[in-house]
N, C-alpha and C positions, 0 to 999 in steps of 0.2 A: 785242778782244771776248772776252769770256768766260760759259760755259754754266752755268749752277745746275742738280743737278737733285737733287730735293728731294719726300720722302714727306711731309713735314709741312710747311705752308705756309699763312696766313691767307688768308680770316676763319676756317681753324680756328684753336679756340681752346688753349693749351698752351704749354710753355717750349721746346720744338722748334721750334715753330713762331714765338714770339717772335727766338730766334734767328737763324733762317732770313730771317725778315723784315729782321732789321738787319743783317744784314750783305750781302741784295743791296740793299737801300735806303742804305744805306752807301759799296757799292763801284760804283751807279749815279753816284754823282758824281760818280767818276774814268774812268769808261771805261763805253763798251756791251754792256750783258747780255743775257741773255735768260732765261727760267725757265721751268724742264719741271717741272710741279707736280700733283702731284695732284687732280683736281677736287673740290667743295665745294659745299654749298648757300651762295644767293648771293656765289660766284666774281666770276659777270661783275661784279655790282655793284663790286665790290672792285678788278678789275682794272683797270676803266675809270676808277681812279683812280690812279693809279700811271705814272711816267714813264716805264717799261720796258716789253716785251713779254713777258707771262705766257702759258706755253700751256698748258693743261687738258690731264688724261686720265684718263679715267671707266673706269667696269668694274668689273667683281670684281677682286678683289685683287693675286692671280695673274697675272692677263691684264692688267691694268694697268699691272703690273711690265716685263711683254715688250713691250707697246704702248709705253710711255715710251721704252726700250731701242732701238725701232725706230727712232722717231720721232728720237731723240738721233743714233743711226748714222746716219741721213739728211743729216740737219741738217749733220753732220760733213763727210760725203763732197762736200756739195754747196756747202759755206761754207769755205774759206780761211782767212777770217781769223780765226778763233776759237782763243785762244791758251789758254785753260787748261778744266779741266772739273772743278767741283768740286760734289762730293756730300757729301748729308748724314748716307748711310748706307752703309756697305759691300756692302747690298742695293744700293743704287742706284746702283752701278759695276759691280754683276758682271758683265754683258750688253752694257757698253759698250766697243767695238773702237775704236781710235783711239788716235796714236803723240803728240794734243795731249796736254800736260801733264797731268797728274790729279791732285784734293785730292782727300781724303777723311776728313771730319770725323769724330772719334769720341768718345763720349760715356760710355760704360763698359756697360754692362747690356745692349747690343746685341752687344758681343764676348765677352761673360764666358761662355764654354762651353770648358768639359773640355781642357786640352791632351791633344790627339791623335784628339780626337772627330767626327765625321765636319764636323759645325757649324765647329768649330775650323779643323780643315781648307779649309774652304771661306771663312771670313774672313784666311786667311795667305795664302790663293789671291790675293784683293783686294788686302789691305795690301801684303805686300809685293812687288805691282806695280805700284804708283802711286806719281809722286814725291817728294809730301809727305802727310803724315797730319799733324792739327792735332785735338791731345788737348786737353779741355777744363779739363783741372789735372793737379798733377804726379801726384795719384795712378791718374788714369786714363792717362797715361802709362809708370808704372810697373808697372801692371795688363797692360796689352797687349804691353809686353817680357816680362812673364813668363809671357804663353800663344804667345811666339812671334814677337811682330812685330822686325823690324827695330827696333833704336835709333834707328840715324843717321836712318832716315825721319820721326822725331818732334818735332814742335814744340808747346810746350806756347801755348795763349792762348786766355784764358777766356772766356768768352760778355761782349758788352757789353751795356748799357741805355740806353735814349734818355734823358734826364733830363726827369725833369717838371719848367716850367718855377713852374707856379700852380697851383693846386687852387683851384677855382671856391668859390665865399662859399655857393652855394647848397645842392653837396656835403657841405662842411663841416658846415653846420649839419644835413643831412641826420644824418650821423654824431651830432653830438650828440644827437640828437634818438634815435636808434639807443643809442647808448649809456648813455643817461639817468645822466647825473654820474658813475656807477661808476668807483670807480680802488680798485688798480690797474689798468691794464687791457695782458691776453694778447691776440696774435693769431697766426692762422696761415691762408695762403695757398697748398693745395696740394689734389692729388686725396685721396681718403679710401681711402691705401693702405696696408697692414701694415707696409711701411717705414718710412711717415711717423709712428711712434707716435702717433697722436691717442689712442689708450687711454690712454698711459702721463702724457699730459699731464693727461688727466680725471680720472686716481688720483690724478696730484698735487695735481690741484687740491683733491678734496675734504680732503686736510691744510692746505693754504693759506689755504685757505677761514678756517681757525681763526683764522691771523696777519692775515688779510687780509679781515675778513668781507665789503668791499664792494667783492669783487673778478671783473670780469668778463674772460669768454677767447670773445673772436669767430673764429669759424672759418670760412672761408670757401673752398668748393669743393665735389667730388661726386667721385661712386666706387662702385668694390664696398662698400666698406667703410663706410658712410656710413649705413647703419639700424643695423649694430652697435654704431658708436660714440653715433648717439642714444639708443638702450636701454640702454647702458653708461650712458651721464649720467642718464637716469632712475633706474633702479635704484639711482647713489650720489644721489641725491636735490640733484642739482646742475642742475638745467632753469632756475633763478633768475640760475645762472652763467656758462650758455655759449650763446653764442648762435650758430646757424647760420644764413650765408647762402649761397645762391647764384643763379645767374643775371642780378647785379649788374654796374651797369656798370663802366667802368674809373674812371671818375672819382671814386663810390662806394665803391668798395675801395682807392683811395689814399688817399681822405681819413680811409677809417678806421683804414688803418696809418699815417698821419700823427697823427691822435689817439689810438694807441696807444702803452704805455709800451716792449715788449717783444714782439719777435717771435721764436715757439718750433717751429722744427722738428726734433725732436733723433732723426734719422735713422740708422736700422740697415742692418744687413745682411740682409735677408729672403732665402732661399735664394739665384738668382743676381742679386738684384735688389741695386742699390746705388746711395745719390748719386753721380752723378758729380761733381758742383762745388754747385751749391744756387743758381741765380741769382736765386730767392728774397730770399735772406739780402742782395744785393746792392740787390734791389729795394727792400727796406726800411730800409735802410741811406741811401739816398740821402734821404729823407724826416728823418735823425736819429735814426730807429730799432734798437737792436743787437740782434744775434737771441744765440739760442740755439741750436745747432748740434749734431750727434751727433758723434763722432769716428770711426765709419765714413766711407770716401769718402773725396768732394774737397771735403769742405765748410771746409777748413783754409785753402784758398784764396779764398774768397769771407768767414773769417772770421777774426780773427786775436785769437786766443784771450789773454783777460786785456787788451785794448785796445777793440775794435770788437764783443765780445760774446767768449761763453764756448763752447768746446767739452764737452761730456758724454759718457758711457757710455748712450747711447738703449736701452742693455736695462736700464738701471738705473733703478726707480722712485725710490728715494731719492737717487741721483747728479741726475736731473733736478730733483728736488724742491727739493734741496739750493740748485743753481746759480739756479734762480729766484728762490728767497728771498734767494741773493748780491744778486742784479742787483735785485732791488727794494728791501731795504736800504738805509737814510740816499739813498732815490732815488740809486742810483749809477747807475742806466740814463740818467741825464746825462751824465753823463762820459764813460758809452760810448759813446753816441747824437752826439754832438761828435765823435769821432774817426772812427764807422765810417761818417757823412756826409763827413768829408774824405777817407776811404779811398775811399768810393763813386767819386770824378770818376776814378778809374783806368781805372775798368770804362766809361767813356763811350765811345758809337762812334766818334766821332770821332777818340778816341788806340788803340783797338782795332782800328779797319779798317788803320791805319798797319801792323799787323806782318801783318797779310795780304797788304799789298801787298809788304812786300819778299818774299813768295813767290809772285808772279805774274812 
């Protein structure tokens, strides 16, 4: 048997929480779990669907953190057979006593403080007392040896994705109907954060726009940052070109990165914020999609630059500018989109879960 316990968890919605999802719905197939998870509006509905035992735990933030802690050391002292205990957050181990085995998943921007800093100090506390640490690409692994953690504790393996199997007729047309004939066509699927350049994609587009008059960029998410980026596109008088959604279903939003040419998140380094891997890039990929990537991060690994899509300079307006007009060119986002679809079945859970199991 083995314990999850986990800050991020469905029906919220997010790529943490997508993770979290597949890989104990994954490793339900091999063995008995159980999940200490933070609670959510419509939880119950969620968990009374699910083959395993999800436990809730509510509260403010703080006190949530010590309540789950409890609750996990309970669980422990009074269960036997519970062989390993893996977290999603270096939070989510500090408070936990116990001699079972311990993962702890890392992701990049949750450990990136200051070597020597009190923070710092208190994430080497974690790491290097748990068995294994499972970094989400090589460069979040190489990130975390160089504020301190153990080497030999590192194993790199990147988030999977469940594969969609069909995209409903109803969907689709949904999307066209959305789209209204425009090609080329941009997308992007993320929160509306200073990382994610969504500025730097709207500057380029109003040059694009030139080469490309009838070309639309679907953006789909929310954020801080998400009245700036509209005011941005009005003021370059681009509201004809970009379209915002969100609160869409899933079904919805595949079918329109399925009907899109090119998926663009070309991610920087915003103070300690960083991609750790982009499973993004992965998601649209599986559809025939190649994205466009920053070279900040770990987005090297989810993108393999000059085959499955291109890496860029995300502070660079005319470096991203540049690479989109690559990838639309003689439609070469054919070519890519063939390749970073068969790159995609790498990332499937079911060859994913295989290298967690050899660390159980």
């Amino acid at each position: 048997m083995h314990l999850i316990v986990t800050r991020s968890y469905p029906p919220e919605i997010g790529g943490m929480q997508n993770l979290m999802w597949g890989l104990t719905n994954s490793l339900s197939k091999y063995d008995l779990i159980k999940v200490f998870a933070d609670d959510h509006d419509n939880a119950k509905q969620f968990d009374e669907k699910v083959s395993f035992t999800i436990e809730r735990v509510s509260g403010p933030k703080l006190i949530k953190k010590y309540r789950k802690s409890f609750l996990v050391n309970n669980y422990l002292e009074d269960n036997n057979k519970v062989k390993t205990v893996i977290a999603d957050h270096w939070k989510s181990l500090e408070k936990i006593k116990t001699n079972v085995k311990k993962i702890c998943l890392i992701h990049s921007k949750e450990i990136n403080h200051n070597k020597g800093s009190f923070l710092n100090k208190r994430v080497l506390k974690v790491l290097n007392n748990v068995d294994k640490i499972v970094a989400n690409s090589n460069f979040t692994k190489q990130l975390a040896i160089s504020l301190g953690v153990i080497a030999e504790k590192i194993i790199v393996i990147n988030p999977g994705i469940e594969p969609v199997e069909k995209i409903d007729n109803k969907s689709l047309k949904e999307a066209d109907k959305i789209l209204k004939g425009k090609n080329p066509r941009l997308i992007t699927v993320s929160r509306y954060d200073k990382r994610k350049s969504h500025d730097k994609v709207i500057m380029a587009l109003r040059n694009l726009k030139q080469i490309y008059p009838n070309i639309i960029y679907t953006s789909i998410g929310y954020g801080e940052e998400e009245e700036n980026i509209k005011k941005l596109t009005k003021e370059l008088n681009l509201v004809d070109q970009v379209l915002f959604l969100k609160n869409i279903s899933s079904e919805l939003k595949n079918a329109l990165i399925a009907k899109s040419h090119v998926f663009v998140m070309p991610s920087i380094t915003y103070k300690k914020s960083v991609e750790g891997f982009g499973i993004a890039y992965v998601e649209a990929a599986q559809f025939g999609i190649p994205s466009i990537g920053g070279k900040d991060g770990g987005a090297s690994d989810a993108i393999k630059h000059n085959e499955t899509g291109l890496l860029c300079d995300g502070n660079s307006l005319e470096d991203i500018y540049s690479n989109i007009d690559l990838i639309l060119k003689n439609n070469s986002y054919k070519e890519f989109g063939q390749k970073a679809k068969e790159f995609s079945i790498n990332f499937h859970w079911d060859k994913i879960i295989k290298e967690y199991l050899k660390l159980l």
